[in-house]
VEXDREN-2710 file (C-alpha; in Angstrom, 1 decimal):
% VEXDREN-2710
k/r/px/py/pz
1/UNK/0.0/0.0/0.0
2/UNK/3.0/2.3/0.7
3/UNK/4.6/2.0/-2.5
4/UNK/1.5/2.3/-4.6
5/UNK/0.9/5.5/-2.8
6/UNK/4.4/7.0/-3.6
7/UNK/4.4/5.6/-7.0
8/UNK/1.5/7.3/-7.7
9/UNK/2.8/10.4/-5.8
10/UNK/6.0/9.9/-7.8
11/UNK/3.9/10.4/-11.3
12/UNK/2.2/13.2/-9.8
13/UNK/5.2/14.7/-8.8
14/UNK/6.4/14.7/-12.2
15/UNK/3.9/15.9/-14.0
16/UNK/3.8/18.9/-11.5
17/UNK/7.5/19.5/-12.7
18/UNK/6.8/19.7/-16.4
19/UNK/8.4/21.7/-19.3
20/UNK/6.4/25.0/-19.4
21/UNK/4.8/23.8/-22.6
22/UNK/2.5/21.8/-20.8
23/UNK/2.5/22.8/-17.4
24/UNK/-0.6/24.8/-17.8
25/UNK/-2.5/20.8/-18.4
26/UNK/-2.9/20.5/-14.7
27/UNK/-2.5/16.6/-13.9
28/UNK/-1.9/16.2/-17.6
29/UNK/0.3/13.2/-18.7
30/UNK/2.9/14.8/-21.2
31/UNK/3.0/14.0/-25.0
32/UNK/3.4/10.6/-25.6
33/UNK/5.5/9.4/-28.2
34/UNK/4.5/8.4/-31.4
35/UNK/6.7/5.5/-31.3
36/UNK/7.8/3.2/-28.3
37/UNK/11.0/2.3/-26.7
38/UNK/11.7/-1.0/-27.8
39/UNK/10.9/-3.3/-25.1
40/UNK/8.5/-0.9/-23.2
41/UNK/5.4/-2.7/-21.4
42/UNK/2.7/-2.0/-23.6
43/UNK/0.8/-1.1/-20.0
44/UNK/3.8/1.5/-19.2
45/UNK/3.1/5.1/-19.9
46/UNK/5.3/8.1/-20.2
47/UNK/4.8/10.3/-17.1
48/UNK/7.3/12.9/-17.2
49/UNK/9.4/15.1/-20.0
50/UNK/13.1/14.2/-19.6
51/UNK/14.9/15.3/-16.8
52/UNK/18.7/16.1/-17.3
53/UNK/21.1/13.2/-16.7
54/UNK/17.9/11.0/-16.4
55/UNK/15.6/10.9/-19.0
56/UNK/11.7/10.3/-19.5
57/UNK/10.2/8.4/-17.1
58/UNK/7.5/5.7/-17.5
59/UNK/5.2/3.8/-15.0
60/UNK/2.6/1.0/-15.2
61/UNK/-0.2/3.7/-14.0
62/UNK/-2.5/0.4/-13.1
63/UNK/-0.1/-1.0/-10.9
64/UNK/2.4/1.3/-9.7
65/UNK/4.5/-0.9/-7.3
66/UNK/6.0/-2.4/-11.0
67/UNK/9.8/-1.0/-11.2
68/UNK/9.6/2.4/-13.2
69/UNK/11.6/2.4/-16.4
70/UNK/13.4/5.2/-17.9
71/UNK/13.9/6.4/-21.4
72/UNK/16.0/8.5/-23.7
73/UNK/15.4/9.4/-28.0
74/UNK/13.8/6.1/-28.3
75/UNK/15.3/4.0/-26.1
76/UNK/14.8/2.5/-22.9
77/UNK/17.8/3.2/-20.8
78/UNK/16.8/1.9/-17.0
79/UNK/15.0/0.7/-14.4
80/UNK/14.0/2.6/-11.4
81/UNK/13.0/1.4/-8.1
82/UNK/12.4/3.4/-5.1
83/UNK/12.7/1.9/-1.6
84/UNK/11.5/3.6/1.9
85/UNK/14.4/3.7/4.5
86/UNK/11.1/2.0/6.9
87/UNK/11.2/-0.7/4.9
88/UNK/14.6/-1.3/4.6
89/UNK/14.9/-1.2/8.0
90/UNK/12.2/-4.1/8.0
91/UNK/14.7/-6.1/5.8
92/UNK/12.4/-6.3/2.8
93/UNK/14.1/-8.1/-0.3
94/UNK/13.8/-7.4/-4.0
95/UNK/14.5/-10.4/-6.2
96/UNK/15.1/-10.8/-9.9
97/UNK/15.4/-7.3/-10.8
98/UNK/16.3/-6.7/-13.9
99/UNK/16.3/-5.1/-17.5
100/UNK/13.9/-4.8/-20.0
101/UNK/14.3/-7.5/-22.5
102/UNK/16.9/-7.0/-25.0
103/UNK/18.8/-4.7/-22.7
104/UNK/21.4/-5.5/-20.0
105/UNK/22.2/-3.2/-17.3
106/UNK/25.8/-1.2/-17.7
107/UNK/25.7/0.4/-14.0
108/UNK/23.6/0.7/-11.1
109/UNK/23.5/4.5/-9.0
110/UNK/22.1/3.9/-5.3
111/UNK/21.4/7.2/-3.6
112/UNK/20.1/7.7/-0.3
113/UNK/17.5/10.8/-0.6
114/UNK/17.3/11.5/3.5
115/UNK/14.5/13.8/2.8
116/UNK/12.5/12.7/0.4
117/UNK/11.9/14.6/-2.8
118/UNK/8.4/15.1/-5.1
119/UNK/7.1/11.9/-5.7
120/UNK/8.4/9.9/-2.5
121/UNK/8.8/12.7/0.2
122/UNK/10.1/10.3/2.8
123/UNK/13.6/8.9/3.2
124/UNK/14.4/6.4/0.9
125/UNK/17.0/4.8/-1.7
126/UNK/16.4/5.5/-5.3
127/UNK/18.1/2.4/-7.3
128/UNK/18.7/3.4/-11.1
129/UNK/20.0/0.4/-13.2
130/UNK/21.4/2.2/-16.2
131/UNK/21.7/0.2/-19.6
132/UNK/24.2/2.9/-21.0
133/UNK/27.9/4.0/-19.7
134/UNK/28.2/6.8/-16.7
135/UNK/29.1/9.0/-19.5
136/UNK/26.5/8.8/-21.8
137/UNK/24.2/8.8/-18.5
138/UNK/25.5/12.2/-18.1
139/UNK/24.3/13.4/-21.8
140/UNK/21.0/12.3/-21.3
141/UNK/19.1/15.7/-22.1
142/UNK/21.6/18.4/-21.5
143/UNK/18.5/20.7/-21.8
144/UNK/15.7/19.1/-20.0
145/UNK/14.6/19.8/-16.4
146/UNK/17.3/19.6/-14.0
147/UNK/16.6/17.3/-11.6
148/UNK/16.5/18.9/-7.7
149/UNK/17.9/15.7/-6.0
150/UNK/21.1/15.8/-8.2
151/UNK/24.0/16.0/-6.1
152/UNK/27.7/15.3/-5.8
153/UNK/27.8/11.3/-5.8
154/UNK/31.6/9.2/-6.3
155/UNK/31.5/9.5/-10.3
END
């Protein structure tokens, strides 16, 4: 029950951070794309524009305890979970996490967000399994919305 809630917090939160261009579609999903990241759920749906050094974001809106899976021009380029310090601390376990078919993960980032941030305002872990180098990572939309959590990590 406590992840679905800050899953679906976590798409809210997003939308609430959109582009400008479409910030003015209160609780509006943004433009989907014409044409699907290979491998994408057919259920998954985008639910944010792409956020700098991250990309688009997409979530199975039905069931949002699924892993969240990330995009960039086209491609799928992770998987996202996020993980409450509480339940953690209750030694939950997540098993048989993995890419999207066809891809295979490159690097995993594990950040501890002690306050929260829009979308999961409690402490937690964010667990990003990139499917492309640190460096390309660091492309991903030079010019998309900077993401607040982004801080100094060991890369």
């Amino acid at each position: 029950m406590v992840r679905y809630f800050m899953a679906s917090a976590f798409a809210a939160a997003l939308i609430g951070l959109a582009a400008p261009a479409w910030a003015d579609q209160a609780k509006a999903l943004p433009p989907q794309p014409k044409v699907r990241p290979a491998g994408m759920p057919a259920e998954y749906t985008m639910v944010s524009p792409c956020i700098a050094g991250m990309g688009e974001h997409w979530m199975n809106l039905s069931n949002p305890s699924t892993p969240i899976y990330g995009s960039y021009q086209g491609k799928a380029i992770f998987t996202e979970i996020m993980v409450p310090l509480t339940q953690l601390q209750s030694g939950v376990s997540f098993a048989d996490l993995r890419a999207l078919p066809g891809y295979t993960i490159d690097h995993i980032d594990f950040k501890f967000e002690p306050q929260g941030h829009p979308g999961m305002p409690v402490p937690h872990y964010d667990l990003h399994a990139y499917y492309l180098s640190a460096a390309q990572q660091a492309a991903i939309c030079p010019d998309g919305i900077p993401d607040p959590s982004m801080k100094a990590t060991n890369h």
